[in-house]
Every structure is written in C-alpha cells, then in structure tokens.
MMTF fields as JSON, N, C-alpha, C and O atoms, coordinates in Angstrom:
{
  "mmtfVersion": "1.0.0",
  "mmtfProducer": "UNKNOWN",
  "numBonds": 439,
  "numAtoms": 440,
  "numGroups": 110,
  "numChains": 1,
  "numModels": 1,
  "chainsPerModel": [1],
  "groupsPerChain": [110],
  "chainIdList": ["A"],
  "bondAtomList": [4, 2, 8, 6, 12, 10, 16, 14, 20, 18, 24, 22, 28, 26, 32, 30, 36, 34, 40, 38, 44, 42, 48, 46, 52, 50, 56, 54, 60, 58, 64, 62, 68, 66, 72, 70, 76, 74, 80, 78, 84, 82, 88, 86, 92, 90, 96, 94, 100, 98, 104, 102, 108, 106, 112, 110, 116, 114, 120, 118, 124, 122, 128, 126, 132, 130, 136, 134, 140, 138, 144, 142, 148, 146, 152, 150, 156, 154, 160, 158, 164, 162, 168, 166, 172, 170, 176, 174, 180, 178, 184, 182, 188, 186, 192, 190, 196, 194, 200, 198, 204, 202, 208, 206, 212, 210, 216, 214, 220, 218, 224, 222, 228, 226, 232, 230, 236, 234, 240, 238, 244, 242, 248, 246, 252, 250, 256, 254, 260, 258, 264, 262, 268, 266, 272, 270, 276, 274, 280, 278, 284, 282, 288, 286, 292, 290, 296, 294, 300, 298, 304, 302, 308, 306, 312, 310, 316, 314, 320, 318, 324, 322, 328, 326, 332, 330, 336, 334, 340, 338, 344, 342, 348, 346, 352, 350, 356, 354, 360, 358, 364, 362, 368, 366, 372, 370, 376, 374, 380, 378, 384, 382, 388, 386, 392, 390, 396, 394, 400, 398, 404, 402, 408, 406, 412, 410, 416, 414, 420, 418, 424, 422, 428, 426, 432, 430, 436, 434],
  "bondOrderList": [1, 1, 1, 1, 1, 1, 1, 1, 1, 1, 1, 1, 1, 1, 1, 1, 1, 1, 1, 1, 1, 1, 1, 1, 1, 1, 1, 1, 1, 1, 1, 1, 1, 1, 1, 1, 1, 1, 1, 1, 1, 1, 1, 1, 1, 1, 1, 1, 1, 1, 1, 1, 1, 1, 1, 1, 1, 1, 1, 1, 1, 1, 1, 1, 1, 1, 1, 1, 1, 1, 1, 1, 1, 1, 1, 1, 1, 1, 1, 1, 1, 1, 1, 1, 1, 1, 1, 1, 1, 1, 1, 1, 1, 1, 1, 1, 1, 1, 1, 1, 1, 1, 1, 1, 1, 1, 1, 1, 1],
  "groupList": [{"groupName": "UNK", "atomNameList": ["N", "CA", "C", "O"], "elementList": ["N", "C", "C", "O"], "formalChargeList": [0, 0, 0, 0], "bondAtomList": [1, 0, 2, 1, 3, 2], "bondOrderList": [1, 1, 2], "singleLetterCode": "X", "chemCompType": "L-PEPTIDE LINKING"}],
  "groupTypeList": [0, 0, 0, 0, 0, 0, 0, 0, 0, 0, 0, 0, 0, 0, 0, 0, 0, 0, 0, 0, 0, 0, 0, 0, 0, 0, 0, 0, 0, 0, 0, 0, 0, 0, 0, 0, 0, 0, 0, 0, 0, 0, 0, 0, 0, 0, 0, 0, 0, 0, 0, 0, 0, 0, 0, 0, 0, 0, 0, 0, 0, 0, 0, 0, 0, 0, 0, 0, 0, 0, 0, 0, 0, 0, 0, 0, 0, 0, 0, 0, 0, 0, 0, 0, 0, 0, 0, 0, 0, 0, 0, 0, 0, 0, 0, 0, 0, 0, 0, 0, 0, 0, 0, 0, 0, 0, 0, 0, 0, 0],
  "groupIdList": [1, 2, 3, 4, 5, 6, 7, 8, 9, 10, 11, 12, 13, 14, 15, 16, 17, 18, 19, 20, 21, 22, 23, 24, 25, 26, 27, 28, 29, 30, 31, 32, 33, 34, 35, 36, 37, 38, 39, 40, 41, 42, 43, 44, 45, 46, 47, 48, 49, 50, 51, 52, 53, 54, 55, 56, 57, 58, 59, 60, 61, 62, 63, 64, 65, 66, 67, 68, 69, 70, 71, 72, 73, 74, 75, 76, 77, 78, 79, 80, 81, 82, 83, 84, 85, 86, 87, 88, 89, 90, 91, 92, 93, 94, 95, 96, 97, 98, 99, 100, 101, 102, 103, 104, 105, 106, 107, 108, 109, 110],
  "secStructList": [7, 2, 2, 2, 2, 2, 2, 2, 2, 2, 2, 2, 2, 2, 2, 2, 2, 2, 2, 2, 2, 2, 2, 2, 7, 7, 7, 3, 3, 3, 3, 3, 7, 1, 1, 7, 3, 3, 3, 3, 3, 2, 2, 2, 2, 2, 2, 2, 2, 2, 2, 2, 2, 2, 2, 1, 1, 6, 6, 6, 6, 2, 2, 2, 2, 2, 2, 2, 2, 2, 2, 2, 2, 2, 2, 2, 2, 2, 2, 2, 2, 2, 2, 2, 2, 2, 2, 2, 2, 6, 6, 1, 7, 7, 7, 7, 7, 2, 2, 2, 2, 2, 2, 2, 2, 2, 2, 2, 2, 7],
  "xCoordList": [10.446, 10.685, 11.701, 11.553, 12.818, 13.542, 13.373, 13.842, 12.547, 11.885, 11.179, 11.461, 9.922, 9.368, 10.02, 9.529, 11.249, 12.336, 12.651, 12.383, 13.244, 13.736, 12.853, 13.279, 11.758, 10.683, 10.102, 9.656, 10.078, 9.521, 10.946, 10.916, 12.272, 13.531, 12.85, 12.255, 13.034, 12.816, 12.217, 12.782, 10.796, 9.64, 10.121, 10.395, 10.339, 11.046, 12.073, 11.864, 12.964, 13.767, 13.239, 13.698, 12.408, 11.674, 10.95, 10.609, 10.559, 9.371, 10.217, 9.859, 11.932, 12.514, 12.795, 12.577, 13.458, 13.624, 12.681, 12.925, 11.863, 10.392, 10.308, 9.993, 10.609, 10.507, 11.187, 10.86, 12.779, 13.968, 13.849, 14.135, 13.143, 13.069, 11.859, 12.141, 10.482, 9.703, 9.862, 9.127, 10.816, 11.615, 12.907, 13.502, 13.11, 14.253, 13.377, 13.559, 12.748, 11.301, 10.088, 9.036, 10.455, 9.472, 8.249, 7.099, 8.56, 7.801, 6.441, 6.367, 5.737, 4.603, 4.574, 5.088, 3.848, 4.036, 2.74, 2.149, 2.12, 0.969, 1.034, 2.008, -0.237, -0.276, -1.604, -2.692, -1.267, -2.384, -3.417, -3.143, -4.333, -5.484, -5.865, -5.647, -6.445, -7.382, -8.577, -8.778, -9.119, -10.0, -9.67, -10.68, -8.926, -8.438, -6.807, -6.007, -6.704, -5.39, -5.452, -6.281, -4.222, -4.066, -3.076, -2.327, -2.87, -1.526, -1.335, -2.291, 0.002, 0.292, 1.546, 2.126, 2.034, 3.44, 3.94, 3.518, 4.854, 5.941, 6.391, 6.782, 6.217, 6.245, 4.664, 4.432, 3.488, 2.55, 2.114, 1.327, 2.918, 2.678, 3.633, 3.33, 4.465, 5.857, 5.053, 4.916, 4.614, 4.061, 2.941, 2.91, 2.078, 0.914, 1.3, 0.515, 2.211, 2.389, 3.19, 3.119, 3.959, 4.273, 3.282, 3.313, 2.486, 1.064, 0.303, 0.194, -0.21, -0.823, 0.065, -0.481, 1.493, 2.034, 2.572, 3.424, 1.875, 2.373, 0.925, 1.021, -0.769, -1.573, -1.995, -2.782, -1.213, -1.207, -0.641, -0.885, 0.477, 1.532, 0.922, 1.423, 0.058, -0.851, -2.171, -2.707, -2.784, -3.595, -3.096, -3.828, -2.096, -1.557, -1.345, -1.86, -0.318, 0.454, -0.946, -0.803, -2.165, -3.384, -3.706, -4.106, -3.433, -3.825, -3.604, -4.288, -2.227, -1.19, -1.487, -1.649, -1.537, -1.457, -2.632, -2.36, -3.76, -5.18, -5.426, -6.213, -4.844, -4.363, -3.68, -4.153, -2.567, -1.645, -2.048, -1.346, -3.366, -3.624, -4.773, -4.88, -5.769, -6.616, -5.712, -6.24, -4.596, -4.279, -3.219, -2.787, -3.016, -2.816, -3.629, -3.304, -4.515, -6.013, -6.275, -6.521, -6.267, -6.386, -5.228, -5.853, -4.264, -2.639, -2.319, -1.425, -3.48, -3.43, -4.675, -4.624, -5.794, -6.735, -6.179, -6.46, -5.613, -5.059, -4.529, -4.865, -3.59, -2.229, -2.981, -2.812, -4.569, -4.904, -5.57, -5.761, -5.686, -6.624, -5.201, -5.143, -4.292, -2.909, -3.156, -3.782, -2.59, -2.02, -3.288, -3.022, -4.417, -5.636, -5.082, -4.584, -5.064, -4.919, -3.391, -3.634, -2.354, -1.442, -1.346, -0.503, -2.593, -2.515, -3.427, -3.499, -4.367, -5.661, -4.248, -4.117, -3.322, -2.499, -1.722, -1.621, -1.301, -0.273, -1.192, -0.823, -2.351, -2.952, -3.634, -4.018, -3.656, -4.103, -3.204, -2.043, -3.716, -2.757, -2.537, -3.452, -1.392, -0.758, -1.139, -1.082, -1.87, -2.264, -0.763, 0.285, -0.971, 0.108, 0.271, -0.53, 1.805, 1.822, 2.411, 3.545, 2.107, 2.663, 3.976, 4.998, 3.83, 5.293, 6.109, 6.813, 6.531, 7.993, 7.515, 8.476, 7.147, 7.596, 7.295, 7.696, 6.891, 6.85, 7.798, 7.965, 8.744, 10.071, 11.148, 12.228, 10.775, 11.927, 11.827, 12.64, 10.311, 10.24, 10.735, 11.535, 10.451, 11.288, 12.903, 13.58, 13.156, 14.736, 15.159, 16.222, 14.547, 14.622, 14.975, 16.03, 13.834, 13.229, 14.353, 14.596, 14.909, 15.584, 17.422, 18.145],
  "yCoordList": [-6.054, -7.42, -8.09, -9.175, -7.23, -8.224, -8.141, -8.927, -7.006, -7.319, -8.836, -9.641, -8.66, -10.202, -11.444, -12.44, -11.251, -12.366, -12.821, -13.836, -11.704, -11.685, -11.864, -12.288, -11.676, -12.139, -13.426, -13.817, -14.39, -15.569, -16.461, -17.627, -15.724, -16.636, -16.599, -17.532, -15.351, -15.709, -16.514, -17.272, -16.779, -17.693, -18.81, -19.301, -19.451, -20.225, -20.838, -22.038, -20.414, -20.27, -20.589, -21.147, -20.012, -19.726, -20.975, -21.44, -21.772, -22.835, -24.444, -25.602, -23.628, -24.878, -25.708, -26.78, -24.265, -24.009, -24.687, -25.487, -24.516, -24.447, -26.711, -27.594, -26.707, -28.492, -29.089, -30.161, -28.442, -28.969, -29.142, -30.035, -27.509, -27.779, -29.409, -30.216, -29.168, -29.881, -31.713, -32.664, -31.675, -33.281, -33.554, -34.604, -32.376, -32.758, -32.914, -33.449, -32.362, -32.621, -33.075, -32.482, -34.563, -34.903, -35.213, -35.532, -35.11, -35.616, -34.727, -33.543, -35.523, -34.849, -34.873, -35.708, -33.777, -33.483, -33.043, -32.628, -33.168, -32.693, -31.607, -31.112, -30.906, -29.309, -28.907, -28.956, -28.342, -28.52, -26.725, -25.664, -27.009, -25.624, -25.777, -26.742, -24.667, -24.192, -25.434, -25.972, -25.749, -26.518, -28.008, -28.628, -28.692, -29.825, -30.008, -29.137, -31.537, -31.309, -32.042, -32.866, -31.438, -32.606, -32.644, -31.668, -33.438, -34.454, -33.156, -32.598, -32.982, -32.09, -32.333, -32.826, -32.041, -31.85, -31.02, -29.876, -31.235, -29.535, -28.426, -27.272, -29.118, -27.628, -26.854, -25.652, -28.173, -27.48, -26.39, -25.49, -26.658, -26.473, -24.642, -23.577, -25.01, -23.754, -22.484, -21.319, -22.997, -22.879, -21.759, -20.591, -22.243, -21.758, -20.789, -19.842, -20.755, -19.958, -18.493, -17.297, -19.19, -17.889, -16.715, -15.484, -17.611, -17.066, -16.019, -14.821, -16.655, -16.029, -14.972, -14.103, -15.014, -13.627, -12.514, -11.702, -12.62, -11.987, -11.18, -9.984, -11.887, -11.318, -10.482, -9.562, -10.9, -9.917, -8.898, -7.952, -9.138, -7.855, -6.844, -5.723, -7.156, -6.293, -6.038, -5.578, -6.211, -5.702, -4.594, -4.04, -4.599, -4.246, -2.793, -1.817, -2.545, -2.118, -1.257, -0.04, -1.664, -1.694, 0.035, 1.094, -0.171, 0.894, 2.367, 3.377, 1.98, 3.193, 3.771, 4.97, 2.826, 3.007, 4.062, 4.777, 4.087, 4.471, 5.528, 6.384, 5.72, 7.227, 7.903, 8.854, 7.449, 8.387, 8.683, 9.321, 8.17, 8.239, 9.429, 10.384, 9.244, 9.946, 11.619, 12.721, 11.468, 12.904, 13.364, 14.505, 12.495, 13.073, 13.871, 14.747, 13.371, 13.418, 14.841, 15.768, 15.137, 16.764, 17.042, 18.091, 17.199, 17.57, 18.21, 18.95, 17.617, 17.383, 18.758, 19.601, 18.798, 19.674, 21.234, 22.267, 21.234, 22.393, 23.026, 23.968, 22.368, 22.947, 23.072, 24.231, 22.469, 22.694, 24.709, 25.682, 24.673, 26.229, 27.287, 28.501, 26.525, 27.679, 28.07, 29.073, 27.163, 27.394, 28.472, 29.402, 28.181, 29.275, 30.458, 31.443, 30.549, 31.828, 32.548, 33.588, 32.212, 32.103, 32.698, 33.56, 32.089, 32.723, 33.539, 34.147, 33.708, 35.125, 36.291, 37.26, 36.072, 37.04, 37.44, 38.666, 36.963, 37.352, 37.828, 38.671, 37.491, 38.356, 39.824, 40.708, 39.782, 41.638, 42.131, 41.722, 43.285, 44.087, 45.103, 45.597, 45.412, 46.485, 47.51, 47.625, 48.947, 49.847, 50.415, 49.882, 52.075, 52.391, 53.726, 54.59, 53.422, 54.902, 56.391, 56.175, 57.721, 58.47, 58.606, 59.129, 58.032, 58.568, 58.671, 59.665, 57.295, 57.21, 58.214, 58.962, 58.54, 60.165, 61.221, 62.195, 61.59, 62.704, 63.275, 64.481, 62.015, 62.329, 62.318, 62.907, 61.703, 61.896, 63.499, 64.403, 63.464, 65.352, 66.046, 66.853, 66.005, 66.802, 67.056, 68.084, 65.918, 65.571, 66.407, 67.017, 66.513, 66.933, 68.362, 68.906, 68.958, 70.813, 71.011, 72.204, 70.737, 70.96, 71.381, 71.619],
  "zCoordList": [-15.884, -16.3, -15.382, -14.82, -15.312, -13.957, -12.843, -12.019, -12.547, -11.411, -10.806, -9.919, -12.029, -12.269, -11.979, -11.448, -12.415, -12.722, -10.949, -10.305, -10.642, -9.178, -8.273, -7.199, -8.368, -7.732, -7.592, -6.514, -9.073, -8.761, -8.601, -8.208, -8.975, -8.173, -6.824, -6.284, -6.358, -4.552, -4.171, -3.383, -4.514, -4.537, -4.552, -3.457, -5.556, -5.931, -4.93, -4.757, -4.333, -3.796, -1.601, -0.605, -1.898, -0.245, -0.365, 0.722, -1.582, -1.163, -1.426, -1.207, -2.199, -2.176, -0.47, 0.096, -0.194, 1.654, 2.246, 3.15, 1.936, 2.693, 2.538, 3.336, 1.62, 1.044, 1.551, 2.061, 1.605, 2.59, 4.216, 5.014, 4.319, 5.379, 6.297, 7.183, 5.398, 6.252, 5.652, 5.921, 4.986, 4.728, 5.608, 5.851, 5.963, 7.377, 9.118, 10.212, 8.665, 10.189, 9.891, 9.65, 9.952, 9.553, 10.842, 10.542, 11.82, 13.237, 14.009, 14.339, 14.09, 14.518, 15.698, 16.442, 16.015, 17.894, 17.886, 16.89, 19.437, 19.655, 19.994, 20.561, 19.639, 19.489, 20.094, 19.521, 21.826, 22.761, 22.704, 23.264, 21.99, 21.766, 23.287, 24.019, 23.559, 24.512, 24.531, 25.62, 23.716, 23.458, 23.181, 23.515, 22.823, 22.86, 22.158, 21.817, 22.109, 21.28, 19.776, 19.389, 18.996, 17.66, 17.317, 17.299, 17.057, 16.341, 14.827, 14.288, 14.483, 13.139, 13.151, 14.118, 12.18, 11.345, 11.866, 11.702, 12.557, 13.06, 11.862, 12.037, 10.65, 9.512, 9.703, 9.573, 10.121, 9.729, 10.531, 10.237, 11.893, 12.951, 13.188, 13.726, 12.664, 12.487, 11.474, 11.848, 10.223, 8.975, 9.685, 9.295, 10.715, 10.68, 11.859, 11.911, 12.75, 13.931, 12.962, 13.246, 11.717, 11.22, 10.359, 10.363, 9.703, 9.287, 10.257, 9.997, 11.425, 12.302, 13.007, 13.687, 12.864, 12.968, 12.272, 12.633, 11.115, 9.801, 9.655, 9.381, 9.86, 9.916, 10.841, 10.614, 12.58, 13.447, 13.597, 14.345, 12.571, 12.566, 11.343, 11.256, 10.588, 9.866, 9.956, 8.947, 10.854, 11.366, 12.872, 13.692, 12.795, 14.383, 13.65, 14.195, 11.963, 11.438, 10.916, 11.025, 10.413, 9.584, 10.69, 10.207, 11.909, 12.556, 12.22, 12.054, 12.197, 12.418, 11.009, 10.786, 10.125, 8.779, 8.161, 7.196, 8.71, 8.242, 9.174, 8.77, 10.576, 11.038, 10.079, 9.458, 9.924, 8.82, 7.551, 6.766, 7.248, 5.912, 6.197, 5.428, 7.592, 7.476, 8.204, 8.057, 8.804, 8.706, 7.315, 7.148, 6.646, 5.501, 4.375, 3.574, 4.581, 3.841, 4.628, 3.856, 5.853, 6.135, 6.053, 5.895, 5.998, 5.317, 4.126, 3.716, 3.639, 1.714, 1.668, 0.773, 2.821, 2.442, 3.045, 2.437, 3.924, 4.145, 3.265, 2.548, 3.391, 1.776, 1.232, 0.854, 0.45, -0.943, -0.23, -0.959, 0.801, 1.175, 1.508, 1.312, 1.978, 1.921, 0.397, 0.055, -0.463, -1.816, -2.497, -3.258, -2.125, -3.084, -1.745, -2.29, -0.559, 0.17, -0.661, -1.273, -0.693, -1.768, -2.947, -3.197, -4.115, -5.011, -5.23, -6.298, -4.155, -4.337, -4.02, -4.768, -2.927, -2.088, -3.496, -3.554, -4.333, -5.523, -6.33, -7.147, -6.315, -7.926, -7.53, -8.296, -5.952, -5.47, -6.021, -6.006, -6.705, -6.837, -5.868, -5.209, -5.773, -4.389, -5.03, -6.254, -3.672, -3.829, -4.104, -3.739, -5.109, -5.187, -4.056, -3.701, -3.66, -2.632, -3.141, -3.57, -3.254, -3.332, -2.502, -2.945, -1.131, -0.471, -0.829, -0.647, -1.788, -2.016, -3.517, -3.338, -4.213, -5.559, -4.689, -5.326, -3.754, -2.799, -2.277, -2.094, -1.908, -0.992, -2.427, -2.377, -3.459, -4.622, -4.777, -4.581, -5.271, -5.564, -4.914, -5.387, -3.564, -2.426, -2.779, -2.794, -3.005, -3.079, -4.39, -4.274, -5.505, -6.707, -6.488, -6.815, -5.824, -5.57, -4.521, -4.699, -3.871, -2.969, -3.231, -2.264]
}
C-alpha cells in the first residue's frame, strides 16, 4: 500500500515537472529528419528524443537479458541432474568391509 502511495507521488510529481517544465519553453524550433523538416515544441521535441532512448536502451539491455535467462535455464537443468546424481549417491548403500573387524580381531588375539 505505500508502496502504491510512493509511486503515484512520484508520478505525480515527474508530470508536475514535466508541466513546469514545457510552460517555461515554450518555443518551437525546427526539427530537421533525414527526410524533411517540422516545426515542434522543444518539450515535444526533448519528450520524444528521451522516449526513443529509453526504448533503445531496452532493447539494447533486451539482449543481454534473454542470454542470461537462456543460460540460466541450463544452470537450473544441470543442478536439477547434480542434485538426482547426489541423491541416487546417498541412498547406495556402502558395501560392508571385513578389514577394519579383521585387524580389531587381530588386535584382540594378540
């Protein structure tokens, strides 16, 4: 619940910013594409250059991310074949040896 709370403060908070900010700049500048130009709002203009680097930085991030997931995913299958090699190894039961009551007897008779 206060999580929630603290969360839509921030919000709240980032889009007051966000109001302040693009009522203090209010001036449009041209904004020259590869392909032609257009007239925009320097928030809209700020607004959208931060967008397009928030989606490049997760798709960039999207990489690394889905490697690490797919060697976790064999990480996760190993361990699951240690842990059965593991517990087949604990439920053998150990052959038993005479040596060691052989050498007691010895020790006994002697």
């Amino acid at each position: 619940m206060v999580r929630r709370i603290i969360v839509v403060f921030l919000v709240l908070a980032v889009a007051a910013l966000a109001a302040i900010f693009a009522n203090l700049n209010p001036a449009v500048i041209p904004f020259d594409l590869a392909f032609g130009t257009i007239q925009a709002p320097l928030t809209l203009v700020i607004i959208a250059c931060l967008a397009l680097g928030w989606v490049l930085g997760l798709v960039s991030a999207s990489f690394m991310i889905f490697r690490m997931m797919a060697q976790r995913r064999t990480l996760r299958r190993s361990l699951r074949l240690v842990e059965k090699e593991v517990e087949n190894l604990r439920s053998m039961s150990l052959p038993e040896t005479n040596a060691g009551s052989n050498d007691q007897q010895s020790a006994e008779n002697a």
